[in-house]
N, C-alpha and C positions, 0 to 999 in steps of 0.2 A: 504494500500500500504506500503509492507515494502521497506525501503532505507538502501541501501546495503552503508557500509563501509569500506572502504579502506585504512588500515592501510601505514603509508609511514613508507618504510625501511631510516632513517637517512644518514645509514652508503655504502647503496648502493647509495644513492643520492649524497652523497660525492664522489664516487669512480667514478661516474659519470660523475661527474665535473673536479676531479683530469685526467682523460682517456682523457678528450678534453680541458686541459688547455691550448693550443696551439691556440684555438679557443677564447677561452677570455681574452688573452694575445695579440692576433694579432686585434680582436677590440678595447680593451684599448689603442693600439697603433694607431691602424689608428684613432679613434675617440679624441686621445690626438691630432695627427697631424693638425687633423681639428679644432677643441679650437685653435692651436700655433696659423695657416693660416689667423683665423677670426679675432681673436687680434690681429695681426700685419697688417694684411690689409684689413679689409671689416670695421674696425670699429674707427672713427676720434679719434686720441688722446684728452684728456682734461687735465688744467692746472688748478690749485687752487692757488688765489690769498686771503691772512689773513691777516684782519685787527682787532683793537681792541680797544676798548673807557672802561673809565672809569667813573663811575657814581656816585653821591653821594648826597642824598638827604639831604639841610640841613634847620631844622629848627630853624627859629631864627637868631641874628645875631651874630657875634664873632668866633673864633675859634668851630673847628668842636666839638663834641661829640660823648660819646659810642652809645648813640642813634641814632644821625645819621648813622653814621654807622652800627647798627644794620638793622637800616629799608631802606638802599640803600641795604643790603644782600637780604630783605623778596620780596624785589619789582622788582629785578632782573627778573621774571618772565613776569610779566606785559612788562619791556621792549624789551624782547624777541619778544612779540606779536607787539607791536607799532612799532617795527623795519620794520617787513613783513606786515604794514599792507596795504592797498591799495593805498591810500594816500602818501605813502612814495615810495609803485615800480610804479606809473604812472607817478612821477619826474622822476624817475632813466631813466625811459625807455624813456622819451622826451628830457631833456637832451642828451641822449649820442643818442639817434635814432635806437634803437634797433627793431629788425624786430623779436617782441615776446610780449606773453599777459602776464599780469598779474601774469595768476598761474602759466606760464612757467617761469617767471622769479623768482616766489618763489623757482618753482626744483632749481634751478640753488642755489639757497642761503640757507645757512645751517648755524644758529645762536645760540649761546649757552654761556653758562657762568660757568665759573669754581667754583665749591665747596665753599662754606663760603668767597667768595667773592663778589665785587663790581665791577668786569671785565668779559666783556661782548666780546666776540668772534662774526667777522660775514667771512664769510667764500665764496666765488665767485668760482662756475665751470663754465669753458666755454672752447670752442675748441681750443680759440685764445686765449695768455697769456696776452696782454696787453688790451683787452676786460674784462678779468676777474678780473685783478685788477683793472681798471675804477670802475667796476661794486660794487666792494669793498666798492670802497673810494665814490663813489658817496652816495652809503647805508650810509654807517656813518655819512656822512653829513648831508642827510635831516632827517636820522633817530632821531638826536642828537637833532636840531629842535627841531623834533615833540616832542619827549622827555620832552624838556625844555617846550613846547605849553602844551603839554596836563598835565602830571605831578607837574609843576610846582615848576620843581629841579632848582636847581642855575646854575648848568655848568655840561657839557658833555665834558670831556678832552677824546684826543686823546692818548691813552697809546704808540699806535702804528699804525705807517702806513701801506697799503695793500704795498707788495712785488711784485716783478715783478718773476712769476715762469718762472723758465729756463728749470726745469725739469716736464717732464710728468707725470700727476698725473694720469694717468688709459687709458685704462684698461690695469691688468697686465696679461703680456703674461704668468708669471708660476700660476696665478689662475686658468686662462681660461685651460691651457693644463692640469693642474692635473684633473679639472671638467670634463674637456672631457675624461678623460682617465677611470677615475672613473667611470662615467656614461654609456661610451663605455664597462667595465667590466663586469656590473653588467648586464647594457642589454641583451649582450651573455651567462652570467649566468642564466638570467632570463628566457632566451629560452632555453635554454639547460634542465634547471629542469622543465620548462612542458612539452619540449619534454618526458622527461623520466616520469614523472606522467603521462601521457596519453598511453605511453603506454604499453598498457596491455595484451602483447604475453607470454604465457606460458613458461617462460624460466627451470626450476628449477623443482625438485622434491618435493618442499617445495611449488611453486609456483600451482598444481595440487592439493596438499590436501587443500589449501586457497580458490581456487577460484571454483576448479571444486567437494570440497568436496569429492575426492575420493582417498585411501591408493595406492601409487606406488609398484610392487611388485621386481620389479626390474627397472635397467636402460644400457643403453648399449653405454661405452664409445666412444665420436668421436676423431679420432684418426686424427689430420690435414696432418702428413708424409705420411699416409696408402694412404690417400686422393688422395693426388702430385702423388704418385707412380701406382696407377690405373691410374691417366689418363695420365699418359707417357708412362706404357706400353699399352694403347689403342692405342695414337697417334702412335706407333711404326710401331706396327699390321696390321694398316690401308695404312701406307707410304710400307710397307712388300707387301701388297697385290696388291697395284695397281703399283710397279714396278712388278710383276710377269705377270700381265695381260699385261705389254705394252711388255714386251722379249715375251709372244707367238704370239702376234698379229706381231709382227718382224720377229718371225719364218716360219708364214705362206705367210706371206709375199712372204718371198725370194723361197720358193716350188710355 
């Protein structure tokens, strides 16, 4: 079984695209309109509320050392995890009486620590702004605990308090609209060029020796003016004749 190949012309696929860019122009707009609509109303605003501790492990007694502080940078990690761990969001969540489990309250929290430091970020999404800062400061609290429990650091300082956010943190309305408009573009693109890969009407003289393997010996241009102007003077011809038929049927008439 031989499988037939089919060269794509690039530059007619382009020309293709360019002929109905009016078409993937007018879906990138409507489907940016529907990203604006979604983001501004089908989907709850959230607020982020940052808070931040400082940690430092120290061995021994007296003033600090380069070691210590070396090994509060290495261990940074480890307190990332002991922050989210279960035992610290199943306080958080009875305390304040949140109506959410466990791994939903990890989406919610997002922990991290800055580069060759000993400063640890914990970070609170929620729909309600003073929810998400609770949710903040309550983490650091028992976090710092467990910290001091399991670890067996000296002290967990508070660098910084959770902030009460005023402004909305997501989602943003020019993400959503570029997404949709973008998305809305290419999908009409994407139609448009298998519309035109699929089909396979003999357009061309070039398009006859490809497919149908046989030499053109001539072609006979279509002229669109010649076109208009036959069927006007048809319609003329026609309006011509059937007034002539209604003046005899008038003539006989009146005889």
């Amino acid at each position: 079984m031989n499988n037939e190949e089919r060269e794509i012309d690039l530059l007619a696929l382009f020309m293709a695209l360019l002929h109905r860019w009016w078409i993937i122009f007018l879906a990138g707009a409507l489907c940016g309109a529907a990203g604006l609509c979604i983001a501004k109303f089908a989907i709850d605003p959230t607020y982020e509320s940052t808070t931040s501790v400082y940690v430092v492990s120290k061995q021994g007694e007296g003033n600090l050392t380069y070691s210590d502080l070396q090994l509060g940078t290495q261990l940074t990690k480890d307190y990332v995890v002991l922050t989210k761990s279960r035992s610290v969001m199943e306080r958080v969540i009875a305390e304040l009486g949140l109506d959410m489990t466990v791994d939903q309250l990890k989406a919610c929290l997002s922990v991290s620590t800055a580069s060759d430091t000993r400063i640890m970020y914990i970070k609170a999404t929620h729909t309600d702004p003073l929810t998400a800062q609770l949710i903040a400061d309550r983490t650091r609290d028992y976090a710092s605990k467990h910290i001091i429990n399991v670890m067996k650091v000296e002290e967990v300082n508070v660098a910084e308090h959770a902030n009460y956010p005023e402004k909305k943190a997501g989602p943003s309305i020019t993400k959503w609209t570029l997404m949709g408009g973008v998305l809305g573009a290419f999908a009409a693109a994407a139609v448009i060029a298998v519309l035109f890969l699929m089909n396979d009407k003999i357009k061309t003289s070039e398009d006859v020796e490809t497919y149908l393997q046989l030499s053109t010996l001539g072609s006979i241009p279509y002229c669109d003016v010649l076109e208009k102007q036959m069927k006007a003077d048809f319609k003329s011809k026609g309006k011509s004749k059937s007034k002539g038929k209604s003046t005899n049927k008038g003539k006989r008439g009146r005889r």
